[in-house]
N, C-alpha and C positions, 0 to 999 in steps of 0.2 A: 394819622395819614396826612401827607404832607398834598397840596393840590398843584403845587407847582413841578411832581416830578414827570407828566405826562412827556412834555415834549423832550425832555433828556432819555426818557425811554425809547421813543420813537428815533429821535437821531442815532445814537448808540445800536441799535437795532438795527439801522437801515444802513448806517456804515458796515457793520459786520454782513447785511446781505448784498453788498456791492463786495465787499471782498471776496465774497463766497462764488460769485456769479463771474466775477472775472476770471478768478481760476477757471473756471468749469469752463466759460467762453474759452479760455487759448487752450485749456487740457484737451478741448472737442474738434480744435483746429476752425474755429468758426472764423469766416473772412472778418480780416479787421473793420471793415464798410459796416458790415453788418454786427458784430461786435461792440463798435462807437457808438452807432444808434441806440442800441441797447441801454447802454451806460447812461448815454445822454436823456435817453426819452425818460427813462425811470429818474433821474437826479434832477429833471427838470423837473417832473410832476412832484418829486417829493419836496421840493423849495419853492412851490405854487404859493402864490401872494396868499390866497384865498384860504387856502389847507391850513398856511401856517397862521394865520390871524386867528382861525377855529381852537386850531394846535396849542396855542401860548395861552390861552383865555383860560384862570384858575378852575382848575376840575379835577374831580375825582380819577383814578388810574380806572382803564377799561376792562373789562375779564378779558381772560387768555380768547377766548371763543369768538370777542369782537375786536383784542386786537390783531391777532389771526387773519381776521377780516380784511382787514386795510392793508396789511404786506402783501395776501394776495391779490389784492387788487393793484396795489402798489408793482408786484413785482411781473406783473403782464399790462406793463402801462404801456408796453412795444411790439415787436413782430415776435419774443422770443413766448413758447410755452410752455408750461412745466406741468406734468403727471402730479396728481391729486400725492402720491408715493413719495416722488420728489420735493415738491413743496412740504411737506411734511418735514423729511430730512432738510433740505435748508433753513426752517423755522427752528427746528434742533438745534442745529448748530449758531443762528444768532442770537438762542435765550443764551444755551449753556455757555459762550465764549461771555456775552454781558456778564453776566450770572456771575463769571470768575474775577471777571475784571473789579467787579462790584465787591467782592470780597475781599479782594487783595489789594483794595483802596490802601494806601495809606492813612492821609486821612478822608475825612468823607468830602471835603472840599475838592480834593484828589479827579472826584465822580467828572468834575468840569474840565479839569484836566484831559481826561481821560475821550471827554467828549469831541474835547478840540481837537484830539490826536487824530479821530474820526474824521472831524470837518478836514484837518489839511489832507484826510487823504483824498477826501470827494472831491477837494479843489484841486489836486491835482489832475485827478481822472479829467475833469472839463477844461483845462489848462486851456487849451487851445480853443474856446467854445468862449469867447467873452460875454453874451447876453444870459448864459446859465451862468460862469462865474458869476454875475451883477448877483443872481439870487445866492447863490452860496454866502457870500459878501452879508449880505442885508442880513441872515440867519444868524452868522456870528455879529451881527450888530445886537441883535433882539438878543441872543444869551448872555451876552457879557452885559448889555442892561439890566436883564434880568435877575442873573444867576450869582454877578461877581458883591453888588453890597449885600447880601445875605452873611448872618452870622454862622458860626460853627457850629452852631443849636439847630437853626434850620437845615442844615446841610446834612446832620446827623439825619433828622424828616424824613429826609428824602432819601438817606442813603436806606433807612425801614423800611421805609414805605418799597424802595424797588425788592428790598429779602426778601418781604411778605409775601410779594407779586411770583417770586422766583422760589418760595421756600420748598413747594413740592416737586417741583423739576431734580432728577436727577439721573439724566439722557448720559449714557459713557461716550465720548467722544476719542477717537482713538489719538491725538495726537496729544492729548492730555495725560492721556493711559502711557503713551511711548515716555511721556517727561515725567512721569509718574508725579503728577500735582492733582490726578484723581483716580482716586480708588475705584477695587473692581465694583461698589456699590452703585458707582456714578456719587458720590459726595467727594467734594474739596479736599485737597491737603495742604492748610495753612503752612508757611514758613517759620519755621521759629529760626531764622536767620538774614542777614543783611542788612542794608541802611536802615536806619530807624524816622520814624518820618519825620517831617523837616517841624522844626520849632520844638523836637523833644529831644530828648537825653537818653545814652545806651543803659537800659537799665540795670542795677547795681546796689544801689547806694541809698540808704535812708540817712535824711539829717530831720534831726529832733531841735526844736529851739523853742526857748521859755518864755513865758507870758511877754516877756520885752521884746521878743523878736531876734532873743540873739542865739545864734546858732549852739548849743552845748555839746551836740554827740552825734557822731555817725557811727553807722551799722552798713558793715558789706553783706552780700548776699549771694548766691549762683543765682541768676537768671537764666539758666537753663536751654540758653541759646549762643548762637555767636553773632553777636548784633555789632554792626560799625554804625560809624555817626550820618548824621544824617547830609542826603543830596543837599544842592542847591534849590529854593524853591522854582519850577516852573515858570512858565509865563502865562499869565491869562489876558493877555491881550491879543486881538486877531495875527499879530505876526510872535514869533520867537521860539525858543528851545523850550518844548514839556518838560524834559530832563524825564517822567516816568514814558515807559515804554509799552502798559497797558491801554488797547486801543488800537494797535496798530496792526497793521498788517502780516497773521502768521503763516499765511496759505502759499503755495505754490504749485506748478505744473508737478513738479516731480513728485511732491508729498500732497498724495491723497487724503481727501478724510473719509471717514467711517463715524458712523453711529450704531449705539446701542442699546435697544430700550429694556432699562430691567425687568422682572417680571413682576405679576400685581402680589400687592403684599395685603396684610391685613389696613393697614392703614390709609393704602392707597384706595383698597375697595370700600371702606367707610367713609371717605372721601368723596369717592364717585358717589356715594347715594346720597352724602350730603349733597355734590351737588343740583343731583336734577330737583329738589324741592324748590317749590315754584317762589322766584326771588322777588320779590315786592318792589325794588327797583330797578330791576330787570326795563320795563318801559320808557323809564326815564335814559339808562342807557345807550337803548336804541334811538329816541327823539338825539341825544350827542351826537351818535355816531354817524345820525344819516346828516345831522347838521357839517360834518366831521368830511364823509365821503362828497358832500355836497362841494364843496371845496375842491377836492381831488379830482381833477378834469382826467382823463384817459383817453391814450388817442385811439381811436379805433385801426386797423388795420386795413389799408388801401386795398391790399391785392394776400389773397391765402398765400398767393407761390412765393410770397418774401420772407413767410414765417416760417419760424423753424422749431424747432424742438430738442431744450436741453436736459440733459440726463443726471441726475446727480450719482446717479450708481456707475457703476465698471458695464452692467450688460443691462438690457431691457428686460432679460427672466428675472436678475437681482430686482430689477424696480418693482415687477410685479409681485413677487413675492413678498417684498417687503411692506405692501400695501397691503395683502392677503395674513400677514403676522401682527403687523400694529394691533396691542393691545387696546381696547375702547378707550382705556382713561388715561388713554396718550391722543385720542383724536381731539382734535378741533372742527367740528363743521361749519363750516363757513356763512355766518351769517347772509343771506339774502338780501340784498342793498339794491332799489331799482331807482332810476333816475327818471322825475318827471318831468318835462320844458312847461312853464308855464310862463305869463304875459308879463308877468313881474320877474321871471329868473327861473333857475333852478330848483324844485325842490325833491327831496329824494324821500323814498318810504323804506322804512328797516323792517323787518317779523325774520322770524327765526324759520 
Protein backbone atom coordinates (compact mmCIF):
# COMPACT_ATOMS: atom_id res chain seq x y z
CA UNK A 1 0.00 0.00 0.00
CA UNK A 2 1.46 3.02 -1.14
CA UNK A 3 1.00 6.21 1.50
CA UNK A 4 1.30 8.81 -0.82
CA UNK A 5 -2.02 8.06 -2.61
CA UNK A 6 -4.42 9.79 -0.22
CA UNK A 7 -4.34 13.16 -1.47
CA UNK A 8 -4.65 12.16 -5.37
CA UNK A 9 -7.72 10.27 -3.99
CA UNK A 10 -9.17 13.28 -2.57
CA UNK A 11 -8.56 15.65 -5.61
CA UNK A 12 -9.92 13.22 -8.14
CA UNK A 13 -12.73 12.75 -5.98
CA UNK A 14 -13.54 16.20 -5.28
CA UNK A 15 -13.12 17.32 -9.00
CA UNK A 16 -15.65 14.73 -10.09
CA UNK A 17 -18.11 16.12 -7.17
CA UNK A 18 -17.86 19.67 -8.54
CA UNK A 19 -18.81 18.31 -11.84
CA UNK A 20 -21.51 16.62 -10.60
CA UNK A 21 -22.83 19.62 -8.52
CA UNK A 22 -22.67 21.91 -11.44
CA UNK A 23 -24.71 20.08 -13.52
CA UNK A 24 -27.29 19.52 -11.00
CA UNK A 25 -26.92 23.52 -9.95
CA UNK A 26 -27.94 24.75 -13.93
CA UNK A 27 -30.21 21.39 -14.42
CA UNK A 28 -32.18 22.94 -11.10
CA UNK A 29 -32.05 26.49 -12.76
CA UNK A 30 -30.36 27.67 -9.43
CA UNK A 31 -29.48 31.70 -9.77
CA UNK A 32 -26.10 31.99 -10.82
CA UNK A 33 -25.28 34.37 -7.48
CA UNK A 34 -26.20 31.57 -5.69
CA UNK A 35 -24.60 28.89 -7.83
CA UNK A 36 -20.95 30.79 -7.76
CA UNK A 37 -21.01 30.74 -3.96
CA UNK A 38 -21.47 27.19 -3.99
CA UNK A 39 -18.66 26.36 -6.31
CA UNK A 40 -16.46 28.90 -4.55
CA UNK A 41 -17.19 28.24 -0.92
CA UNK A 42 -16.73 24.29 -1.45
CA UNK A 43 -13.21 24.82 -3.72
CA UNK A 44 -11.99 27.19 -1.25
CA UNK A 45 -12.47 24.90 1.76
CA UNK A 46 -11.27 22.07 -0.19
CA UNK A 47 -7.52 24.06 -1.17
CA UNK A 48 -7.65 25.22 2.82
CA UNK A 49 -3.75 25.79 3.68
CA UNK A 50 -4.45 23.83 6.84
CA UNK A 51 -6.57 20.64 5.19
CA UNK A 52 -4.00 20.26 2.70
CA UNK A 53 -0.80 20.31 4.82
CA UNK A 54 -2.90 17.42 6.88
CA UNK A 55 -3.86 16.06 3.30
CA UNK A 56 -0.08 15.55 1.76
CA UNK A 57 1.55 14.26 5.05
CA UNK A 58 2.45 10.27 4.19
CA UNK A 59 -0.45 8.04 5.39
CA UNK A 60 -2.34 5.28 5.07
CA UNK A 61 -5.80 5.51 2.61
CA UNK A 62 -9.08 6.12 5.00
CA UNK A 63 -12.04 3.42 4.92
CA UNK A 64 -14.84 4.31 2.62
CA UNK A 65 -17.00 5.23 6.10
CA UNK A 66 -14.28 8.07 6.85
CA UNK A 67 -13.88 9.17 3.61
CA UNK A 68 -17.48 9.40 3.08
CA UNK A 69 -16.96 11.78 6.00
CA UNK A 70 -15.11 14.59 4.79
CA UNK A 71 -17.11 14.97 1.21
CA UNK A 72 -19.93 15.32 3.24
CA UNK A 73 -18.83 17.74 5.11
CA UNK A 74 -16.79 18.95 2.21
CA UNK A 75 -19.84 19.12 0.10
CA UNK A 76 -22.16 21.46 2.54
CA UNK A 77 -19.26 23.82 3.21
CA UNK A 78 -22.18 26.52 1.67
CA UNK A 79 -25.75 27.56 1.73
CA UNK A 80 -26.45 24.39 -0.61
CA UNK A 81 -28.00 21.00 1.09
CA UNK A 82 -28.23 17.68 0.13
CA UNK A 83 -30.73 14.52 1.40
CA UNK A 84 -28.93 11.85 3.19
CA UNK A 85 -30.39 9.85 -0.55
CA UNK A 86 -28.69 12.39 -2.58
CA UNK A 87 -25.46 12.39 -1.17
CA UNK A 88 -25.42 8.99 -1.32
CA UNK A 89 -26.01 9.11 -5.19
CA UNK A 90 -23.36 11.85 -5.76
CA UNK A 91 -20.58 9.73 -3.61
CA UNK A 92 -21.65 6.87 -6.34
CA UNK A 93 -20.99 8.69 -8.93
CA UNK A 94 -17.45 10.15 -7.97
CA UNK A 95 -15.92 6.61 -6.81
CA UNK A 96 -17.42 4.80 -9.99
CA UNK A 97 -16.36 7.77 -12.58
CA UNK A 98 -12.50 7.51 -10.44
CA UNK A 99 -12.83 3.90 -10.29
CA UNK A 100 -12.89 3.87 -14.30
CA UNK A 101 -10.58 6.64 -14.92
CA UNK A 102 -8.13 4.57 -12.69
CA UNK A 103 -8.52 1.52 -14.86
CA UNK A 104 -8.27 2.87 -18.17
CA UNK A 105 -4.90 4.64 -17.01
CA UNK A 106 -2.69 3.97 -19.58
CA UNK A 107 0.01 4.03 -17.73
CA UNK A 108 -0.10 4.35 -13.91
CA UNK A 109 1.98 7.58 -14.27
CA UNK A 110 -1.27 8.50 -16.49
CA UNK A 111 -3.22 8.62 -12.48
CA UNK A 112 -1.34 12.36 -12.41
CA UNK A 113 -2.33 13.03 -15.62
CA UNK A 114 -5.57 12.31 -15.02
CA UNK A 115 -5.46 14.61 -11.88
CA UNK A 116 -4.41 17.65 -13.42
CA UNK A 117 -7.29 17.24 -15.93
CA UNK A 118 -9.40 17.79 -12.71
CA UNK A 119 -7.27 20.68 -11.34
CA UNK A 120 -7.64 22.68 -14.71
CA UNK A 121 -11.21 22.13 -14.49
CA UNK A 122 -11.51 23.64 -10.77
CA UNK A 123 -9.21 26.47 -11.97
CA UNK A 124 -11.53 27.25 -14.30
CA UNK A 125 -14.67 27.20 -12.18
CA UNK A 126 -12.78 30.13 -9.83
CA UNK A 127 -11.24 31.84 -13.03
CA UNK A 128 -12.64 35.02 -12.00
CA UNK A 129 -11.99 34.49 -8.12
CA UNK A 130 -8.10 35.32 -8.05
CA UNK A 131 -7.41 34.78 -4.01
CA UNK A 132 -9.15 31.01 -4.54
CA UNK A 133 -7.10 30.65 -7.81
CA UNK A 134 -3.71 31.64 -5.52
CA UNK A 135 -4.96 28.19 -3.55
CA UNK A 136 -5.57 26.07 -6.55
CA UNK A 137 -2.02 27.42 -7.91
CA UNK A 138 -0.23 26.34 -4.70
CA UNK A 139 -2.08 22.61 -4.81
CA UNK A 140 -0.62 21.93 -8.34
CA UNK A 141 2.69 23.39 -6.79
CA UNK A 142 2.60 20.56 -3.87
CA UNK A 143 1.66 17.67 -6.74
CA UNK A 144 4.07 18.17 -9.14
CA UNK A 145 6.75 18.20 -6.16
CA UNK A 146 5.46 15.47 -5.02
CA UNK A 147 4.02 13.30 -7.47
CA UNK A 148 6.32 14.02 -10.87
CA UNK A 149 10.06 12.47 -9.46
CA UNK A 150 8.43 9.22 -8.57
CA UNK A 151 9.48 6.20 -10.41
CA UNK A 152 7.02 3.90 -12.58
CA UNK A 153 7.35 1.33 -9.55
CA UNK A 154 5.85 3.78 -7.14
CA UNK A 155 3.19 4.96 -9.50
CA UNK A 156 2.30 1.27 -10.09
CA UNK A 157 1.64 1.66 -5.60
CA UNK A 158 -0.44 3.94 -6.00
CA UNK A 159 -2.25 2.98 -8.86
CA UNK A 160 -3.04 -0.60 -6.24
CA UNK A 161 -3.39 0.80 -3.69
CA UNK A 162 -6.48 3.16 -5.13
CA UNK A 163 -8.05 -0.91 -7.00
CA UNK A 164 -7.82 -2.12 -3.56
CA UNK A 165 -9.80 0.99 -2.23
CA UNK A 166 -12.24 0.64 -5.15
CA UNK A 167 -12.24 -3.34 -5.69
CA UNK A 168 -15.76 -3.97 -4.16
CA UNK A 169 -17.58 -0.90 -5.77
CA UNK A 170 -19.67 -1.92 -8.50
CA UNK A 171 -22.59 0.93 -8.61
CA UNK A 172 -24.09 0.93 -12.61
CA UNK A 173 -23.96 4.23 -13.64
CA UNK A 174 -26.25 4.84 -16.50
CA UNK A 175 -24.13 6.81 -18.86
CA UNK A 176 -21.53 4.08 -18.71
CA UNK A 177 -24.26 1.58 -19.44
CA UNK A 178 -25.48 4.03 -22.53
CA UNK A 179 -21.33 3.82 -23.93
CA UNK A 180 -21.59 0.36 -22.94
CA UNK A 181 -17.77 0.50 -21.13
CA UNK A 182 -19.95 -1.25 -18.13
CA UNK A 183 -21.70 -4.17 -17.89
CA UNK A 184 -25.12 -4.86 -16.52
CA UNK A 185 -23.00 -6.36 -13.34
CA UNK A 186 -21.67 -2.72 -12.71
CA UNK A 187 -17.97 -4.08 -13.65
CA UNK A 188 -15.50 -2.40 -16.28
CA UNK A 189 -15.24 -3.25 -20.00
CA UNK A 190 -11.49 -2.87 -20.65
CA UNK A 191 -10.62 -1.86 -24.48
CA UNK A 192 -8.83 -4.06 -26.27
CA UNK A 193 -8.43 -1.21 -28.87
CA UNK A 194 -6.65 2.32 -29.53
CA UNK A 195 -3.53 4.22 -28.92
CA UNK A 196 -1.14 2.03 -26.98
CA UNK A 197 0.39 4.00 -24.17
CA UNK A 198 3.00 6.27 -24.77
CA UNK A 199 6.84 4.87 -24.54
CA UNK A 200 5.39 1.20 -25.89
CA UNK A 201 4.93 -0.62 -29.07
CA UNK A 202 1.56 -1.93 -30.88
CA UNK A 203 1.74 -5.32 -29.86
CA UNK A 204 2.72 -8.02 -32.48
CA UNK A 205 6.12 -9.03 -32.71
CA UNK A 206 8.59 -11.07 -30.66
CA UNK A 207 12.46 -10.68 -31.44
CA UNK A 208 14.62 -13.55 -29.83
CA UNK A 209 18.42 -12.43 -29.71
CA UNK A 210 21.63 -14.63 -28.59
CA UNK A 211 23.62 -14.43 -25.65
CA UNK A 212 25.71 -11.42 -27.67
CA UNK A 213 22.79 -9.31 -27.96
CA UNK A 214 22.08 -9.74 -31.50
CA UNK A 215 18.79 -9.95 -32.71
CA UNK A 216 18.34 -13.78 -34.61
CA UNK A 217 14.59 -14.26 -35.02
CA UNK A 218 11.23 -12.64 -34.99
CA UNK A 219 7.82 -14.25 -34.47
CA UNK A 220 4.45 -12.46 -35.46
CA UNK A 221 1.40 -13.00 -33.50
CA UNK A 222 -2.53 -11.61 -33.46
CA UNK A 223 -2.83 -9.43 -30.67
CA UNK A 224 -6.20 -9.72 -30.57
CA UNK A 225 -7.01 -6.22 -30.69
CA UNK A 226 -6.83 -3.14 -33.05
CA UNK A 227 -4.26 -1.12 -31.30
CA UNK A 228 -2.55 2.15 -33.02
CA UNK A 229 0.60 3.73 -31.82
CA UNK A 230 1.02 5.53 -29.22
CA UNK A 231 -0.20 9.61 -28.33
CA UNK A 232 2.18 12.18 -27.61
CA UNK A 233 3.14 12.29 -23.84
CA UNK A 234 0.94 14.79 -21.73
CA UNK A 235 2.27 17.60 -19.90
CA UNK A 236 2.87 17.46 -16.27
CA UNK A 237 3.60 20.79 -15.56
CA UNK A 238 0.95 23.33 -14.23
CA UNK A 239 0.13 24.67 -17.74
CA UNK A 240 -0.20 22.56 -21.19
CA UNK A 241 -2.07 19.78 -23.38
CA UNK A 242 -2.86 16.21 -21.04
CA UNK A 243 -3.45 14.95 -24.51
CA UNK A 244 -5.63 11.82 -22.30
CA UNK A 245 -9.06 12.92 -21.80
CA UNK A 246 -9.93 10.86 -18.64
CA UNK A 247 -10.79 13.33 -15.84
CA UNK A 248 -12.62 15.69 -17.58
CA UNK A 249 -15.66 16.84 -17.58
CA UNK A 250 -18.56 14.11 -18.86
CA UNK A 251 -21.84 15.60 -17.51
CA UNK A 252 -24.35 18.04 -18.75
CA UNK A 253 -27.80 19.66 -18.40
CA UNK A 254 -29.35 17.62 -21.03
CA UNK A 255 -27.61 14.11 -20.13
CA UNK A 256 -28.94 13.02 -16.78
CA UNK A 257 -27.15 10.48 -14.58
CA UNK A 258 -28.62 7.60 -13.04
CA UNK A 259 -27.42 5.12 -10.53
CA UNK A 260 -27.83 1.63 -9.79
CA UNK A 261 -27.14 -0.39 -6.90
CA UNK A 262 -26.70 -4.24 -7.75
CA UNK A 263 -28.20 -6.48 -5.46
CA UNK A 264 -26.28 -8.25 -2.22
CA UNK A 265 -24.40 -11.28 -3.41
CA UNK A 266 -22.87 -13.90 -1.58
CA UNK A 267 -19.69 -12.20 -1.53
CA UNK A 268 -20.77 -8.91 -0.83
CA UNK A 269 -22.71 -10.20 2.29
CA UNK A 270 -19.39 -12.04 3.68
CA UNK A 271 -17.88 -8.84 3.24
CA UNK A 272 -20.28 -6.92 5.20
CA UNK A 273 -19.64 -9.16 8.18
CA UNK A 274 -16.12 -9.09 7.67
CA UNK A 275 -16.57 -5.76 7.97
CA UNK A 276 -18.28 -4.88 11.18
CA UNK A 277 -15.40 -7.01 13.28
CA UNK A 278 -14.04 -4.56 15.67
CA UNK A 279 -10.73 -3.12 13.52
CA UNK A 280 -7.85 -2.55 15.85
CA UNK A 281 -6.88 0.38 13.99
CA UNK A 282 -10.07 1.72 13.75
CA UNK A 283 -8.85 4.53 16.64
CA UNK A 284 -5.84 5.57 15.12
CA UNK A 285 -7.92 6.37 12.04
CA UNK A 286 -10.26 8.53 13.69
CA UNK A 287 -7.30 10.51 15.80
CA UNK A 288 -6.11 11.22 11.43
CA UNK A 289 -9.30 12.06 10.52
CA UNK A 290 -10.30 14.56 13.15
CA UNK A 291 -6.54 15.89 12.75
CA UNK A 292 -7.75 15.82 8.91
CA UNK A 293 -11.38 17.66 9.62
CA UNK A 294 -9.41 19.89 11.96
CA UNK A 295 -8.07 21.70 8.95
CA UNK A 296 -11.40 21.86 7.07
CA UNK A 297 -12.78 25.13 8.28
CA UNK A 298 -16.76 25.18 7.01
CA UNK A 299 -18.52 28.26 6.94
CA UNK A 300 -21.51 28.21 8.63
CA UNK A 301 -24.65 29.67 7.23
CA UNK A 302 -25.61 33.33 7.90
CA UNK A 303 -29.36 33.24 7.36
CA UNK A 304 -31.59 29.57 6.54
CA UNK A 305 -33.63 31.82 3.78
CA UNK A 306 -30.21 31.68 1.56
CA UNK A 307 -30.04 28.00 1.66
CA UNK A 308 -31.43 25.79 -0.55
CA UNK A 309 -31.83 22.35 -1.40
CA UNK A 310 -30.37 20.20 -4.35
CA UNK A 311 -31.75 17.09 -5.59
CA UNK A 312 -29.97 14.65 -7.34
CA UNK A 313 -32.96 12.65 -8.55
CA UNK A 314 -35.80 13.82 -11.26
CA UNK A 315 -38.62 14.14 -8.25
CA UNK A 316 -38.40 14.23 -4.38
CA UNK A 317 -40.61 10.58 -4.26
CA UNK A 318 -37.47 9.30 -6.56
CA UNK A 319 -35.12 10.50 -3.71
CA UNK A 320 -36.99 9.10 -1.08
CA UNK A 321 -37.42 5.99 -2.25
CA UNK A 322 -34.24 5.61 -3.04
CA UNK A 323 -33.04 6.16 0.41
CA UNK A 324 -35.80 3.66 1.67
CA UNK A 325 -34.10 0.71 -1.16
CA UNK A 326 -30.30 1.43 -0.55
CA UNK A 327 -29.06 -1.93 0.35
CA UNK A 328 -26.88 -1.81 4.00
CA UNK A 329 -23.66 -2.69 2.38
CA UNK A 330 -23.88 0.29 0.11
CA UNK A 331 -24.40 2.71 3.10
CA UNK A 332 -21.77 4.76 4.61
CA UNK A 333 -22.73 6.33 7.93
CA UNK A 334 -21.19 9.21 8.37
CA UNK A 335 -18.77 9.43 10.96
CA UNK A 336 -19.33 11.93 13.81
CA UNK A 337 -16.72 14.72 13.75
CA UNK A 338 -17.32 17.59 16.56
CA UNK A 339 -15.07 20.66 16.56
CA UNK A 340 -13.68 21.92 20.00
CA UNK A 341 -12.15 25.99 20.32
CA UNK A 342 -9.60 25.68 22.64
CA UNK A 343 -6.82 28.43 23.83
CA UNK A 344 -4.20 26.79 21.81
CA UNK A 345 -6.53 26.30 18.48
CA UNK A 346 -8.78 23.96 17.11
CA UNK A 347 -9.13 20.45 18.22
CA UNK A 348 -11.88 18.13 16.95
CA UNK A 349 -13.11 14.63 18.47
CA UNK A 350 -14.01 11.62 15.92
CA UNK A 351 -16.31 8.27 17.52
CA UNK A 352 -18.38 6.57 15.30
Amino acid sequence: MSSRTLPLLFINLGGEMLYILDQRLRAQNIPADKAKKVMNDIITTMFNKKFLEELFKPQELYSKKALRTVFDRLAHASIMRLNQASMDKLYDLMTMAFKYQVLLCPRPKDILLVSFNHMDAIKDFVKETPSILSQVDETYKQLIEMYTPLSSGEFQLIRQTLLIFFQDMHIRVSIFLKDKVQNSNGRFVLPTSGPVPHGTQIPGLIRMFSCSGEEVKKLQFRNGGNYTSALREGSFEMFGERVIKLGTNMYSVSRPVETHLSGTSKNSAQQKSVNTTPNPLAKEELNMLARLMGGLEVQKTSSVDNGFRVNLFATDEEEEEALISRPDEFSYDVINIQATKLSGGCTEQARY
